[in-house]
C-alpha positions in Angstrom: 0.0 0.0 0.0 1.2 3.4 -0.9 2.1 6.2 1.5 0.6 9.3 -0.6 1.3 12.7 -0.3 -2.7 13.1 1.1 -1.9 10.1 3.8 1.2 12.1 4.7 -1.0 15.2 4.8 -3.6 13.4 7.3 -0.6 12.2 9.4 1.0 15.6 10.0 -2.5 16.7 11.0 -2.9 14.2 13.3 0.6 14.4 14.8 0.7 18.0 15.6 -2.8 18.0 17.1 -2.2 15.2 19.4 1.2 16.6 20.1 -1.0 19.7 21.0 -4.2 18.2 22.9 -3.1 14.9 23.9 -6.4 13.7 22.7 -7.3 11.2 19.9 -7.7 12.8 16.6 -11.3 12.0 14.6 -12.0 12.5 11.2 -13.9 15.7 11.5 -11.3 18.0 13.0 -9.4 16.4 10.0 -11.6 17.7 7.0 -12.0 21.2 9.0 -7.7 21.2 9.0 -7.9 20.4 5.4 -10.0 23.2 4.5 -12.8 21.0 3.4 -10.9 20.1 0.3 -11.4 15.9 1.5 -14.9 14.3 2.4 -15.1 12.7 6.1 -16.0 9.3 4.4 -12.0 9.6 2.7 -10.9 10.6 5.7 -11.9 7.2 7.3 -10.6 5.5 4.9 -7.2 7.1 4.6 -6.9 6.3 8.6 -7.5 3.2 8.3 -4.9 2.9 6.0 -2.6 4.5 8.0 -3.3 2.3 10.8 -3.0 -0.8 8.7 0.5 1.2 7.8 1.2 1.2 11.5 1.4 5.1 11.3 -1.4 5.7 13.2 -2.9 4.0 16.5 -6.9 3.7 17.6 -7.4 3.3 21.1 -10.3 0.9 21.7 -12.0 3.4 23.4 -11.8 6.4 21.2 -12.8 6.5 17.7 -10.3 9.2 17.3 -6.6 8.2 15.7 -2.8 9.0 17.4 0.5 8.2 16.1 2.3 5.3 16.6 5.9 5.8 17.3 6.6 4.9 13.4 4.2 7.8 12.9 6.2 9.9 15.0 9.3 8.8 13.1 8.2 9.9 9.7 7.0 12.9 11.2 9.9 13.8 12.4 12.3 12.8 9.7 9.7 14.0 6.6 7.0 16.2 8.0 7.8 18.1 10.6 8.4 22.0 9.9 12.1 23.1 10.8 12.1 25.9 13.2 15.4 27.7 14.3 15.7 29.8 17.5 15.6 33.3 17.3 18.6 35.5 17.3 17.6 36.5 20.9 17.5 32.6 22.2 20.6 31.7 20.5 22.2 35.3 22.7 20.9 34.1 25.4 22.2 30.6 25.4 25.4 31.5 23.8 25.4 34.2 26.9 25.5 31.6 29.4 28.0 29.5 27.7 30.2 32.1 27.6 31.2 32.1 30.8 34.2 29.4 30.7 36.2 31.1 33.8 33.4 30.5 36.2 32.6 27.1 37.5 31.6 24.7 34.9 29.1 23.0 36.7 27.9 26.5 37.0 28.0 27.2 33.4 26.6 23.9 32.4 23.2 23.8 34.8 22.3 27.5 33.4 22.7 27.0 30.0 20.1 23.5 30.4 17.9 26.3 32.6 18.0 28.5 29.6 16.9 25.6 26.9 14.5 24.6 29.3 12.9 27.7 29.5 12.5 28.4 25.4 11.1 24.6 24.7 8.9 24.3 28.3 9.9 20.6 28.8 12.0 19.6 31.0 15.7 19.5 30.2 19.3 18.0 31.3 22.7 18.7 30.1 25.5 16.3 30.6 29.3 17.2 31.3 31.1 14.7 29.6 33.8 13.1 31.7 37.5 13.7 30.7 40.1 10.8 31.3 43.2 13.0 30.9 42.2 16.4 33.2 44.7 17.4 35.5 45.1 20.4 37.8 46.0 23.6 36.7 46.1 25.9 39.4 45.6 25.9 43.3 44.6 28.6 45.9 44.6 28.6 49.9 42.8 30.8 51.8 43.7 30.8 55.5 40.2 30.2 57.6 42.1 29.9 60.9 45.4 28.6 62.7 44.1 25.2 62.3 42.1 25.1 58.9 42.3 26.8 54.9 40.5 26.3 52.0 41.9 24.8 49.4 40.9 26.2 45.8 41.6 23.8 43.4 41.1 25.0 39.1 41.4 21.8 36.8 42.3 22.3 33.0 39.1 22.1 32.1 37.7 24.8 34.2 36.2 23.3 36.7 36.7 24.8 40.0 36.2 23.3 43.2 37.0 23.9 46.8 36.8 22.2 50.4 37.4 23.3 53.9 40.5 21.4 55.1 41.4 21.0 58.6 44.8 20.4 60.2 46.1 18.5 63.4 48.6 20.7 63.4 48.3 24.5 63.7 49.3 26.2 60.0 51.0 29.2 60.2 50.8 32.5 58.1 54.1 31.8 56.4 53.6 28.0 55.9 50.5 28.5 53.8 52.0 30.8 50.7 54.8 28.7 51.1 52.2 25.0 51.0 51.0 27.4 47.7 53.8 27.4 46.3 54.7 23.8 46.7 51.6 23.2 44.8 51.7 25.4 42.1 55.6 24.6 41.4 55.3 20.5 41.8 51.9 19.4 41.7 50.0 21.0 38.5 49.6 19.0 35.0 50.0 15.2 36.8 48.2 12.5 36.9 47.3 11.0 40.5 49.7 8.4 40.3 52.2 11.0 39.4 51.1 13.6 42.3 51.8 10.5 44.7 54.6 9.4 43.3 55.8 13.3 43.8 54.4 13.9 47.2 56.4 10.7 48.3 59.7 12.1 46.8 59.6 15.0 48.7 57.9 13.5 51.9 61.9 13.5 53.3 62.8 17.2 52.7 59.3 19.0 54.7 58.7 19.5 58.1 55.1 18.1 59.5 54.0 21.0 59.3 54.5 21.4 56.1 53.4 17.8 55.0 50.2 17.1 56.4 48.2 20.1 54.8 50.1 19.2 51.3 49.1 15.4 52.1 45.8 16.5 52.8 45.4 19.0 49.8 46.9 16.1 47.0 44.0 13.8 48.7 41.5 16.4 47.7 42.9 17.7 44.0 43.3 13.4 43.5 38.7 13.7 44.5 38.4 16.7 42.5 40.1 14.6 39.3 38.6 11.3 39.8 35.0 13.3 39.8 36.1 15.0 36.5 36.7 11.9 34.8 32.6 11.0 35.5 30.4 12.7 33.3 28.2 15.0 35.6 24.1 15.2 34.6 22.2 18.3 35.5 18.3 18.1 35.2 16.1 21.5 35.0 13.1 22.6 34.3 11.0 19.4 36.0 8.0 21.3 36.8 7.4 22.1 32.9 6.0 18.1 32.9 3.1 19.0 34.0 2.2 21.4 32.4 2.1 19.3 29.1 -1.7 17.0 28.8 -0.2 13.5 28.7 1.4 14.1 31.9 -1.7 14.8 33.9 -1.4 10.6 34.5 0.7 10.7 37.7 1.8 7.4 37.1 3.2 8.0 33.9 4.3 11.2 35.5 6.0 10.3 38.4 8.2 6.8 36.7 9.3 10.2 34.7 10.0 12.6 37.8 12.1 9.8 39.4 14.0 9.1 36.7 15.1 13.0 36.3 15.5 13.4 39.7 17.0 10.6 41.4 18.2 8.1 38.5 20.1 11.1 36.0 23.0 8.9 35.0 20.4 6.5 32.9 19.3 9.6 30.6 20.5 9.0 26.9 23.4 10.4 26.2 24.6 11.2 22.3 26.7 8.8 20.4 30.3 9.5 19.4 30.8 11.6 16.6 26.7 12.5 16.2 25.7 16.2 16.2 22.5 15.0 17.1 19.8 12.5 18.1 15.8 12.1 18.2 14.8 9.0 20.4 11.0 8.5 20.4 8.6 6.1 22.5 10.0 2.2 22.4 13.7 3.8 20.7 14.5 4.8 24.2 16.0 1.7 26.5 14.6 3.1 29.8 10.9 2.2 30.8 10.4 5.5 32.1 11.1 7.4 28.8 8.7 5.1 26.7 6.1 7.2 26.4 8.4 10.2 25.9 11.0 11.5 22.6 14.2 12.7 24.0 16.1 15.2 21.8 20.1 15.0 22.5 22.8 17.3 21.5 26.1 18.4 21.2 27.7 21.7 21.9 31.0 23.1 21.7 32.0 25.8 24.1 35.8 26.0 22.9 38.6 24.4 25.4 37.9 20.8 24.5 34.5 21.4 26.1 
């Protein structure tokens, strides 16, 4: 059986009103879409066709018609009417991904806040782990005689810091001197290197000296070992219920949990794809089979 340019014209209609009302689609709203041009009684038969096609779905207790995920595949790869974002979207997200000397994590939760925002679904963006990050830079800030905290910058850009707290007291001049230890000897290494390094010069500093620099390679070593995990950051929850098919709290809640507490199973994008379009059963989670998930990529300069 033929797909015809009218079935594909009945399919869009039905598509974007579903996508719209989360209601089954009947024939009648149909002919008045079509401007009349197509009799109710063609109609009918063209969606039974369709369904025979497996494009189109009848629930058994609804006359009406809504698209299978096949139907939502042709839609998407045939039918569906490219929109770009407006110059003022693509300054606003390009605004928040400018800002590469901030935190990352920062940078990376805003900018799935801002896409969030212009679709009104929910949205998560994924910090993809890096295997060969090292330190780049570190910073103590004296708290008191027995703590600091210690600033630590990784080549990437991420920054992160932690309270550290001594057994033994840490003088003013020990801690631009414990900064300059780990500026001069522990940047651009692995953590086997940085232990290897700490141990070589274990011999040649005092205590108090060695402790707060142990402590310190401890956290940086943390700091690295989280880099190399990709990070997820969800946003913009709430806009699921605002969409009809998620007025089912079941449906809506297996969906809640899995943005909220279960991140790391969200799809992430292939190697080497620009982009992705997972709809209904094309997603392996449970939670996202009555959902399409649009992933992603997006370069931000710095390997990032």
């Amino acid at each position: 059986m033929e797909l015809t340019a009218r079935k594909k014209q009945i399919l869009k209609v039905v598509t974007e009103k579903y996508i719209d009302s989360a209601e089954p689609v009947g024939s009648k709203f149909i002919a008045q879409a079509m401007g009349g041009s197509v009799s109710s009684a063609t109609i009918r038969n063209e969606l039974a066709d369709l369904v025979e096609l497996g494009y189109l779905e009848q629930p058994h207790t609804s006359a009406g018609r809504v698209p299978s995920p096949k139907g939502y595949r042709l839609y998407v790869n045939e039918l569906m009417e490219r929109k770009s974002v407006t110059d003022e979207e693509a300054e606003k997200i390009d605004s928040a991904l400018q800002g590469k000397m901030k935190e990352l994590d920062s940078v990376i939760a805003q900018a799935g806040q801002m896409v969030s925002s212009i679709v009104s679904y929910p949205a998560y963006a994924v910090a993809s782990g890096k295997s060969s990050v090292t330190v780049r830079r570190y910073d103590l800030l004296a708290v008191d005689a027995r703590s600091f905290i210690a600033v630590v910058m990784t080549g990437d850009n991420r920054v992160k810091s932690q309270l550290i707290q001594t057994q033994l007291p840490v003088s003013d001049e020990h801690l631009p001197a414990l900064s300059n230890l780990l500026n001069t000897h522990f940047t651009g290494l692995s953590p086997e290197e940085m232990g290897n390094k700490l141990m070589a010069l274990a011999g040649q500093l005092t205590a108090e000296l060695f402790m707060p620099l142990s402590q310190t390679i401890e956290y940086a070593t943390e700091v690295m070992d989280s880099t190399r995990r990709s990070q997820v950051f969800t946003t913009g929850q709430s806009q699921l219920f605002k969409q009809p098919e998620f007025q089912n709290f079941d449906r809506a809640n297996d969906l809640m949990n899995l943005l909220t507490d279960q991140k790391d199973a969200l799809p992430v994008l292939d190697t080497n794809t620009p982009m992705q379009i997972l709809i209904g059963p094309e997603n392996v989670n449970e939670a996202l089979k009555d959902a399409s998930v649009v992933v992603a990529s997006y370069d931000i300069g710095d390997n990032m």
